[in-house]
C-alpha positions as a Markdown table, in Angstrom:
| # | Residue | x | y | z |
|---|---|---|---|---|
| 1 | Unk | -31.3 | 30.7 | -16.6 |
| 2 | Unk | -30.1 | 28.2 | -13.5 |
| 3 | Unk | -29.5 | 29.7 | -10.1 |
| 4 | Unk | -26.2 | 30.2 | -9.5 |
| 5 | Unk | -23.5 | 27.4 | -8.3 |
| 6 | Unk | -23.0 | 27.7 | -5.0 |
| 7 | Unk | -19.5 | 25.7 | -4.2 |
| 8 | Unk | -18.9 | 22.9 | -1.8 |
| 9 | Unk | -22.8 | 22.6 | -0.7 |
| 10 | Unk | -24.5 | 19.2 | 0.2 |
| 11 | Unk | -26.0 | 18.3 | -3.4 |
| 12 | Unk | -26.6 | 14.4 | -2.6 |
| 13 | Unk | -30.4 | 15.0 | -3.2 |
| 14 | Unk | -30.0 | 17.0 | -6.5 |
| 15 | Unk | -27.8 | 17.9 | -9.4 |
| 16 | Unk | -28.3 | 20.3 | -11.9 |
| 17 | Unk | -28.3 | 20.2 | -15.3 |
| 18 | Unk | -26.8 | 22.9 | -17.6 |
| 19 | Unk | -26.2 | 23.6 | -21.6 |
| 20 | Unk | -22.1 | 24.2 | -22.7 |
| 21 | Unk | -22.5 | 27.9 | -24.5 |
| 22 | Unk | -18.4 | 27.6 | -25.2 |
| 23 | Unk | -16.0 | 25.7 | -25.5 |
| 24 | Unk | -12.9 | 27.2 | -24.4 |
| 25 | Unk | -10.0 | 25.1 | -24.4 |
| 26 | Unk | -8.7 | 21.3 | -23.7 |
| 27 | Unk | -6.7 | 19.7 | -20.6 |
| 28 | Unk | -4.5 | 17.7 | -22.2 |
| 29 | Unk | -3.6 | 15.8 | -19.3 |
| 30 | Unk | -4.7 | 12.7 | -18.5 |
| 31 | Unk | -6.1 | 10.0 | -21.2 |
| 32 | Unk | -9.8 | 11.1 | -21.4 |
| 33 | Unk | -9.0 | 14.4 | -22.8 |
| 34 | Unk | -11.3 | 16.5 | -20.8 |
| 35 | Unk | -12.0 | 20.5 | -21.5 |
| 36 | Unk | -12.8 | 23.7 | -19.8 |
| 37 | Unk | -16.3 | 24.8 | -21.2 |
| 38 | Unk | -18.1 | 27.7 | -19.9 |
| 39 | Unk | -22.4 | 27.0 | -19.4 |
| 40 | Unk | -25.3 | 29.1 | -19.7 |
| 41 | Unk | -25.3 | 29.8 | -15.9 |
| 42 | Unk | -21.7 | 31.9 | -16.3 |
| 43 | Unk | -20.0 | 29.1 | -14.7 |
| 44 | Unk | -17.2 | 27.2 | -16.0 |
| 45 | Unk | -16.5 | 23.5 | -15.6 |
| 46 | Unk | -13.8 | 20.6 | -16.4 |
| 47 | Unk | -16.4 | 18.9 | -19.1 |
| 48 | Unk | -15.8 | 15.1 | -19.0 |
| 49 | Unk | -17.4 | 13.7 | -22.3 |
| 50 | Unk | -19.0 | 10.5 | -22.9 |
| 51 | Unk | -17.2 | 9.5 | -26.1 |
| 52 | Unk | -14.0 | 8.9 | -24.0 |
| 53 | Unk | -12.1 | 5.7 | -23.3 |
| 54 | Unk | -14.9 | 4.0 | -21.2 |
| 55 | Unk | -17.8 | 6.1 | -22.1 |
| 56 | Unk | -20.4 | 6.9 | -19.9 |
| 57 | Unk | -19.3 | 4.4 | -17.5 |
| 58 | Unk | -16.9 | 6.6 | -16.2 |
| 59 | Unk | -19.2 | 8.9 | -15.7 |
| 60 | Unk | -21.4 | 6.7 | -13.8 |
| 61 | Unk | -18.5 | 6.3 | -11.6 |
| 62 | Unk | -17.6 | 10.4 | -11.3 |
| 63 | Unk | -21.4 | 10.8 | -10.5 |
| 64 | Unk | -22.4 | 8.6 | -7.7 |
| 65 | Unk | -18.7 | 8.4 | -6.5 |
| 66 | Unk | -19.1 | 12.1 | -6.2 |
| 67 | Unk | -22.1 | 12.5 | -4.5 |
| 68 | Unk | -21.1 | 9.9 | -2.2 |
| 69 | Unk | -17.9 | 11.8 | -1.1 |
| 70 | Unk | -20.2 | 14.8 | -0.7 |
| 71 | Unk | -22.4 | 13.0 | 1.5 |
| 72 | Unk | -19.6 | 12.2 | 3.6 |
| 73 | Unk | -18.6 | 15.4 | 3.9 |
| 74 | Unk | -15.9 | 15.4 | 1.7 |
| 75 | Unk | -14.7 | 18.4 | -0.7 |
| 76 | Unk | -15.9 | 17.5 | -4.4 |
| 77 | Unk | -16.7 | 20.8 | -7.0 |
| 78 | Unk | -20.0 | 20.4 | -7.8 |
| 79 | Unk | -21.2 | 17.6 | -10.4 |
| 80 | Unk | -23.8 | 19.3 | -13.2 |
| 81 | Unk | -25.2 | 17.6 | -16.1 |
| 82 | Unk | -23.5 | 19.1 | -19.2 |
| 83 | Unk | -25.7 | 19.1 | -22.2 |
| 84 | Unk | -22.7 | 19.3 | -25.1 |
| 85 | Unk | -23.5 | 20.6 | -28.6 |
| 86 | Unk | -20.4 | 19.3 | -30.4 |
| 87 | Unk | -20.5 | 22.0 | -33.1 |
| 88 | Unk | -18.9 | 24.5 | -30.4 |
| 89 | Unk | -15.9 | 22.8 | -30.7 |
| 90 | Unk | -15.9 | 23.1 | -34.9 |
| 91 | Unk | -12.5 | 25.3 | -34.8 |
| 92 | Unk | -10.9 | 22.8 | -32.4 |
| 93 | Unk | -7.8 | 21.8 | -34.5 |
| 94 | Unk | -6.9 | 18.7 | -33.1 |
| 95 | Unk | -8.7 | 15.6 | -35.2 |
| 96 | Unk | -8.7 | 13.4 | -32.0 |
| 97 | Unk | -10.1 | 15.9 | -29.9 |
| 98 | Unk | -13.1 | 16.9 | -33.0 |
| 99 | Unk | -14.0 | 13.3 | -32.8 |
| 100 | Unk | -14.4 | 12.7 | -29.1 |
| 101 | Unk | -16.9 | 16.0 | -29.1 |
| 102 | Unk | -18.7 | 14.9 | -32.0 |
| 103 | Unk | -19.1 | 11.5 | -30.1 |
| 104 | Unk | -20.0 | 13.1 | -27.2 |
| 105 | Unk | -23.4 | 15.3 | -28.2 |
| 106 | Unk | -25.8 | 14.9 | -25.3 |
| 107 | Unk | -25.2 | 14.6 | -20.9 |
| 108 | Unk | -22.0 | 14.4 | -20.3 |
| 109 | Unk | -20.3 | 15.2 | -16.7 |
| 110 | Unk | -19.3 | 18.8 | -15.6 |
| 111 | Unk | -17.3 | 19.3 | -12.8 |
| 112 | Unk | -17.1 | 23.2 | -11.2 |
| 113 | Unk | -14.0 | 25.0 | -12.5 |
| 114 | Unk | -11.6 | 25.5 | -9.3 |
| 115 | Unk | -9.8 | 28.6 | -10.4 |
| 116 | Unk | -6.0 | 29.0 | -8.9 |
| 117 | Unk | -5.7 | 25.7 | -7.9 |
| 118 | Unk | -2.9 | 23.6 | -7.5 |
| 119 | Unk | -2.7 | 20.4 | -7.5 |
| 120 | Unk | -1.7 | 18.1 | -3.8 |
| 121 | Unk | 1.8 | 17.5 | -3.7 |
| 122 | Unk | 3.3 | 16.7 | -0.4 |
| 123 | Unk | 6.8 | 18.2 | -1.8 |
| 124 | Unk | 4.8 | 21.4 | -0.8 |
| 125 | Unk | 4.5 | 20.7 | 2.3 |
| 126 | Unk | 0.8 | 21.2 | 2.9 |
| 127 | Unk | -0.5 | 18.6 | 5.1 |
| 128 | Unk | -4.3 | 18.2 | 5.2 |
| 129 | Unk | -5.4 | 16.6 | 8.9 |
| 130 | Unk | -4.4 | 13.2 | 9.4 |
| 131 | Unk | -8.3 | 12.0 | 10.1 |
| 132 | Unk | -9.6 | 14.2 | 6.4 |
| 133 | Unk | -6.4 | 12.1 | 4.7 |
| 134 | Unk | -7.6 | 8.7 | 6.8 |
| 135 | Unk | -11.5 | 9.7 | 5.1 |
| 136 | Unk | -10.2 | 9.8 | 1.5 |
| 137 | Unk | -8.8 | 6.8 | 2.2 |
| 138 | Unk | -11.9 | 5.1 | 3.5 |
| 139 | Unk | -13.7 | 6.5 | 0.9 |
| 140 | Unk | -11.6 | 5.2 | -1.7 |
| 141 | Unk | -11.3 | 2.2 | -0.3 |
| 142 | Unk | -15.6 | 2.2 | -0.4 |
| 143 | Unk | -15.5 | 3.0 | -4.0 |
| 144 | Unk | -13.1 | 1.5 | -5.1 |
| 145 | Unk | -11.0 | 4.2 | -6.5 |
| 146 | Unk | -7.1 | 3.2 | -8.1 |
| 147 | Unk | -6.6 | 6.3 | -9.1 |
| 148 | Unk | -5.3 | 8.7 | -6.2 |
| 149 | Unk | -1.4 | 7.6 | -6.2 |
| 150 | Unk | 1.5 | 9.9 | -5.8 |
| 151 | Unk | 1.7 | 10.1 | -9.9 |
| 152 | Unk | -1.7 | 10.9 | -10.1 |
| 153 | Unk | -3.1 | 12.6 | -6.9 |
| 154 | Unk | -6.2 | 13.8 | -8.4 |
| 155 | Unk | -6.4 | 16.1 | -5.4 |
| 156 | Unk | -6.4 | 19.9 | -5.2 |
| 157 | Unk | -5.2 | 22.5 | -3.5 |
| 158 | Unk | -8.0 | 25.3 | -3.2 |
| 159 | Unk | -8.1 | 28.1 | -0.6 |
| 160 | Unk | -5.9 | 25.9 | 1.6 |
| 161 | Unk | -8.6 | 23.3 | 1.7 |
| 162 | Unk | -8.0 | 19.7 | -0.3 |
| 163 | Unk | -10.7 | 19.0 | -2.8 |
| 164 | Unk | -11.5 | 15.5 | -4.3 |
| 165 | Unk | -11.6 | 15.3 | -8.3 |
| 166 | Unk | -11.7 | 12.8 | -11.4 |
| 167 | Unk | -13.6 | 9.4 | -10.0 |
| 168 | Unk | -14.0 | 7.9 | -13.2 |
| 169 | Unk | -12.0 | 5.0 | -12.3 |
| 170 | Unk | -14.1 | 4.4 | -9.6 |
| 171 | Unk | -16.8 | 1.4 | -9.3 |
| 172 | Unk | -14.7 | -1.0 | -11.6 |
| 173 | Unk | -16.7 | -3.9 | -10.8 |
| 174 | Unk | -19.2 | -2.1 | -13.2 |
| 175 | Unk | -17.0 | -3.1 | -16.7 |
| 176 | Unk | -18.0 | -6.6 | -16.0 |
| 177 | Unk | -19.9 | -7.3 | -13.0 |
| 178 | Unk | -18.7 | -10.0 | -12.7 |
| 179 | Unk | -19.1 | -11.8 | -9.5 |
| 180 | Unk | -20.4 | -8.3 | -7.8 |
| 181 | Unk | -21.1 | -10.2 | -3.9 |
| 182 | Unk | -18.0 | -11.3 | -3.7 |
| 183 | Unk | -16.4 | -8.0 | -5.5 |
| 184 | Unk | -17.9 | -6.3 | -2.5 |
| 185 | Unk | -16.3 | -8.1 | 0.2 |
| 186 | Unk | -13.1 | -7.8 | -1.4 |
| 187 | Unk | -10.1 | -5.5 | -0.1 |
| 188 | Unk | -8.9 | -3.3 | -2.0 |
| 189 | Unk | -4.8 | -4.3 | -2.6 |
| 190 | Unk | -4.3 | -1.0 | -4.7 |
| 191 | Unk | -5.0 | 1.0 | -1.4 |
| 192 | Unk | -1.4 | 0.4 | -0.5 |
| 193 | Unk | -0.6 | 3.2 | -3.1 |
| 194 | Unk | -3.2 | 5.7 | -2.2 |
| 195 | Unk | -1.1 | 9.0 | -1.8 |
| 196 | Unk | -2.6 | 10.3 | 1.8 |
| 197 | Unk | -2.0 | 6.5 | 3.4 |
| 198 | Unk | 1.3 | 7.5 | 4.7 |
| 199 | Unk | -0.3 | 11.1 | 6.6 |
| 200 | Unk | -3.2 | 9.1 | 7.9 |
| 201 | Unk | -4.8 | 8.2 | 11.7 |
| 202 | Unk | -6.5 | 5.2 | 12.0 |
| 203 | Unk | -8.6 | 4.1 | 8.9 |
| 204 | Unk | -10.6 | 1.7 | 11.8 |
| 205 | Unk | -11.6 | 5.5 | 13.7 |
| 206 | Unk | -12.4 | 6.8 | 10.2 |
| 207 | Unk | -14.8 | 3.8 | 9.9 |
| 208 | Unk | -16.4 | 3.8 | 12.8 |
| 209 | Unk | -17.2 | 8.2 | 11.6 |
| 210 | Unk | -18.1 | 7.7 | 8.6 |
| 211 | Unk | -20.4 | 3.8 | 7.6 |
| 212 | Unk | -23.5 | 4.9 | 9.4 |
| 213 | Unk | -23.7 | 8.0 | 7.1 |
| 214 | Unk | -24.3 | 6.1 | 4.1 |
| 215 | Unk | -27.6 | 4.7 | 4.4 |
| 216 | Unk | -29.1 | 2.3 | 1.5 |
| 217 | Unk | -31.6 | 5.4 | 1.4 |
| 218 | Unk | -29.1 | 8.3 | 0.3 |
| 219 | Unk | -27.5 | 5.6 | -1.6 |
| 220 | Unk | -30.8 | 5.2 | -3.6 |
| 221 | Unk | -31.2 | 8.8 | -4.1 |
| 222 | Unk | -27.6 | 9.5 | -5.1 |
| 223 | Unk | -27.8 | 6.4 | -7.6 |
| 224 | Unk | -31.2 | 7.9 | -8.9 |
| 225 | Unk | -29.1 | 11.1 | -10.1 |
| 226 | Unk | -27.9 | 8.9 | -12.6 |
| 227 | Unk | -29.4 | 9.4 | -16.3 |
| 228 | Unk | -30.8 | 6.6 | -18.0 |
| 229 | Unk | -29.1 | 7.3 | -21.4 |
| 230 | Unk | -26.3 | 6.7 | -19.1 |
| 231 | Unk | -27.5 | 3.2 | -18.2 |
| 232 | Unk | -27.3 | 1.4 | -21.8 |
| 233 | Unk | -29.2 | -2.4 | -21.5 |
| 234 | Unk | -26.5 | -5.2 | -21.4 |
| 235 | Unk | -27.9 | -8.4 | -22.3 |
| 236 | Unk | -27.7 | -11.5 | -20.3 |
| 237 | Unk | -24.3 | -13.6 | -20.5 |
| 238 | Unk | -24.4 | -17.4 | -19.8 |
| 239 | Unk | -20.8 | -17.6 | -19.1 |
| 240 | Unk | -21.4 | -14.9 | -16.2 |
| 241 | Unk | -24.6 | -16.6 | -13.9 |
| 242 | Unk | -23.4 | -14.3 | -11.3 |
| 243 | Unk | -24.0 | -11.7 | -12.9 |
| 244 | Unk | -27.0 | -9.3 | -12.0 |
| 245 | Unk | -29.8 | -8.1 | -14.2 |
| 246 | Unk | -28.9 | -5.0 | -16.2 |
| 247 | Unk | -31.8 | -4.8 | -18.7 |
| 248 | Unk | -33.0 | -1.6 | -18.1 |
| 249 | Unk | -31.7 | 1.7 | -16.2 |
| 250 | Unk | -33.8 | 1.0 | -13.2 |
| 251 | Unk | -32.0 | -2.9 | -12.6 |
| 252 | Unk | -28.7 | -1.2 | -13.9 |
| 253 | Unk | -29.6 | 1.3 | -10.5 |
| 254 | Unk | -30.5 | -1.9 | -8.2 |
| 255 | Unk | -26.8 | -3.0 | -9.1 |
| 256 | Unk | -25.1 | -0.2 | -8.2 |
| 257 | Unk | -27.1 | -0.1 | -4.8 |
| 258 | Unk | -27.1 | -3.4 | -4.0 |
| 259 | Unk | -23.3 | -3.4 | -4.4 |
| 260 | Unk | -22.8 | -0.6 | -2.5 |
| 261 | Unk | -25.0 | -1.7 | 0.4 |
| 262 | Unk | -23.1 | -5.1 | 0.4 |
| 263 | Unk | -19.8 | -3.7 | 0.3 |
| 264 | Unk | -20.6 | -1.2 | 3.6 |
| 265 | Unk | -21.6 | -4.6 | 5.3 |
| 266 | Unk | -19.7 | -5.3 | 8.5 |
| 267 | Unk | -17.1 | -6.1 | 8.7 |
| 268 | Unk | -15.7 | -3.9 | 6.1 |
| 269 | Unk | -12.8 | -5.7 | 4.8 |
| 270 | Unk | -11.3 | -2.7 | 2.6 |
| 271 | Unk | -11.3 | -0.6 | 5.8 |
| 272 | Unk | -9.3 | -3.2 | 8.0 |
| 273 | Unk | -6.7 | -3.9 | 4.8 |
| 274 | Unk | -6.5 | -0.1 | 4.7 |
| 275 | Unk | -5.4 | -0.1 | 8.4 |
| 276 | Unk | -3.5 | -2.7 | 8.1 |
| 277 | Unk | -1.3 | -1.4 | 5.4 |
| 278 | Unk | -1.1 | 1.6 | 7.2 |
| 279 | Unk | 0.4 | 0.8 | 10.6 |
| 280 | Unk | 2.4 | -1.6 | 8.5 |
C-alpha cells in the first residue's frame, strides 16, 4: 500500500500514483463532471477524468500548474495519479456520467479530498493577506489561468487557510500552440477578473518574491511528472510554421518548458498588466 498523504507538503519533485478502489459519488458542478473516489491508500480525492471536455490536456494543465503553485509556496491538495477502473462506476445511473468513466480507464488526475471546506467568498468576509491574494494573482497571471473569477473562485476555505484548486484551464496556449514566443510575452487581459485583484498589494512586490523561484530546473522536473499517455503525438501543421515540435512526449515536455521559461523572461508583461489593472 502507498504511504500515507501527507497534506500541503512540497511535492514538486514527486507525485504519487494511486488505484480508485470506489467510486463514491459525482460533483455535479462545473462542466467536466468530476467525482469523489476513495484510493487504495484510504484517501479520498476529487477524481478529474481524462474523457472530459478537453481530455488529458486539462490535466496537463492541473498537473504542472499545480506543482508550480506548490513550488511557490502556494496551498494546492496534493496531485496523485489516479489509476481509474471504469467498471467501479457500473451502478452510476446517469448515462453521461457511465460514458465519461468508461472513456476515462487509465491515469487520470486526483486531487486530495478537503473535507469541510467551503468555498472563497468575500461575502464571508474572510480576507486572506493582501501579498498571498497579490501571489495567486502572479501565479495566474504565469500560467495563464481564466478561471479564478468571482463566479467561479475555484478557491477554498480550509482551516482558515485559502487553498488553490481546478487548473485545467490553465496553459491554453497548449490547444493550439500556436505562435507559443509570442504567447509568452503576452499579458494576460482576463486578469482584470481575477477574484483576489481587488484585495491585493502590489503584483510588481509579488514579482520581485516569487520569479527567481522558478528555475528552468524545477520547471523540468515538474514538467517531467507528466505521463506520456498524457502527451499524445500531434503531427506537423503547415499552416502553423510557428508551431513547435510535438512528435513525441519528450518534445511535447520541451514545449511546455520552453514556454514557461520564456514567459518568466524579464520583463514579465502579465505581471506589470496585473499591476496595472490593479492600482487602476
Amino acid at each position: 500500500m502507498p504511504a500515507r498523504r501527507v497534506r500541503g507538503v512540497d511535492t514538486a519533485r514527486m507525485i504519487r500514483r494511486v488505484a480508485a478502489t470506489r467510486y463514491v459519488t459525482p460533483l455535479r458542478e462545473g462542466g467536466s463532471l468530476p467525482a469523489i473516489v476513495e484510493a487504495d491508500d484510504d484517501g479520498l480525492y476529487v477524481a478529474k477524468f481524462r474523457g472530459a471536455g478537453h481530455g488529458e490536456k486539462a490535466l496537463v494543465a492541473e498537473l504542472i500548474a499545480g506543482e508550480i503553485g506548490r513550488a511557490l509556496g502556494l496551498l494546492v491538495p496534493e496531485i496523485v495519479l489516479l489509476d481509474f477502473d471504469p467498471q467501479l462506476a457500473a451502478a452510476e445511473p446517469d448515462a453521461e456520467i457511465r460514458e465519461l468513466l468508461q472513456r476515462s480507464s487509465g491515469l487520470n488526475v486526483g486531487l486530495d479530498f478537503l473535507p469541510g471546506s467551503l468555498g472563497f467568498d468575500p461575502a464571508t468576509g474572510f480576507r486572506p493577506p493582501p501579498e498571498l491574494c497579490a501571489e495567486v494573482v502572479w501565479f495566474d497571471g504565469l500560467v495563464t489561468n481564466v478561471d479564478r473569477d468571482a463566479r467561479n473562485t475555484n478557491l477554498l476555505v480550509w482551516h482558515k487557510r485559502l487553498w488553490l484548486i481546478d487548473h485545467g484551464s490553465a496553459l491554453y496556449v497548449h490547444h493550439t500552440w500556436r505562435d507559443p514566443e509570442g504567447h509568452a510575452r503576452r499579458p494576460m487581459v482576463e486578469i482584470r477578473s481575477n477574484v483576489l485583484l481587488p484585495y491585493s498589494s502590489s503584483i510588481l512586490a509579488a514579482d520581485e518574491r516569487l520569479a527567481s523561484r522558478l528555475t528552468p530546473a524545477l520547471l523540468e522536473q515538474i514538467v517531467a511528472l507528466v505521463p506520456d499517455e498524457w502527451l499524445r503525438p500531434e503531427t506537423a501543421r503547415p499552416d502553423r510554421p510557428e508551431r513547435p515540435d510535438l512528435s513525441t512526449p519528450a518534445a511535447h515536455r520541451t514545449a511546455y518548458v520552453d514556454y514557461l521559461v520564456r514567459r518568466l523572461e524579464a520583463p514579465r508583461t502579465f505581471a506589470e498588466e496585473a499591476e496595472r489593472v490593479r492600482v487602476a
